[in-house]
C-alpha positions in Angstrom: 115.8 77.8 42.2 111.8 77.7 42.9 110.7 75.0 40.8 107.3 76.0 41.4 107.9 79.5 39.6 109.0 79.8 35.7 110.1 82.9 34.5 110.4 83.7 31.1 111.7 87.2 29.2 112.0 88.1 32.8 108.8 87.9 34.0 108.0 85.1 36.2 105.3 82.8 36.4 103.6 80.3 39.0 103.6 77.2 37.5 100.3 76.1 39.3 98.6 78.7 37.7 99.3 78.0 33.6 97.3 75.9 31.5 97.7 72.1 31.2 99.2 73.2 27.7 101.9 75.1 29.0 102.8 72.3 31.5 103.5 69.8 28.8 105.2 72.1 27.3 107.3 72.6 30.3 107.7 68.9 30.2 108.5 68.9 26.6 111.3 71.5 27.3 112.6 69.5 30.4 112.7 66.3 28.0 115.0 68.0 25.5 117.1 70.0 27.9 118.0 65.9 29.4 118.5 64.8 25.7 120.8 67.1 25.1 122.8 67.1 28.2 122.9 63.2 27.1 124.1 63.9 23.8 126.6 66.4 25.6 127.9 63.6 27.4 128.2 60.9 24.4 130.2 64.0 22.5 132.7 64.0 25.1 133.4 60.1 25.1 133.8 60.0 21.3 135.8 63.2 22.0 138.1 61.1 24.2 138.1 58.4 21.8 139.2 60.0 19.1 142.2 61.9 21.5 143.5 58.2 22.2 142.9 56.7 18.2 145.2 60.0 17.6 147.5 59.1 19.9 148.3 55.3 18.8 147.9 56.0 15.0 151.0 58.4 16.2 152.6 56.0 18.1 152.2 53.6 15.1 153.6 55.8 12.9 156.6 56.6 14.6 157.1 53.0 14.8 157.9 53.1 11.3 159.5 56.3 10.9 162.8 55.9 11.2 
């Protein structure tokens, strides 16, 4: 991927040659696509988490099942 190129609705763009405004922007976009990646990842641990509370609540259960 050319980081120096954006496209965008398919037509593509030199980065160099957009307005400071557009580069935040870019920035701005770049921020939020990290943040949610992050939050991706935090999903998935509490995801896991909640996989292994089901599992011993289960266990636990069974304990006193019979």
């Amino acid at each position: 991927m050319d980081k120096s190129k954006l496209t965008i609705d398919g037509t593509e763009y030199s980065i160099a040659d957009l307005s400071d405004e557009a580069k935040i922007q870019i920035l701005n976009i770049q921020f939020v696509d990290e943040r949610i990646q992050q939050l991706n990842n935090e999903l998935a641990i509490a995801d896991t988490a909640r996989i292994g509370y089901s599992k011993a609540i289960k266990a636990e259960v069974s304990k006193h099942d019979g």
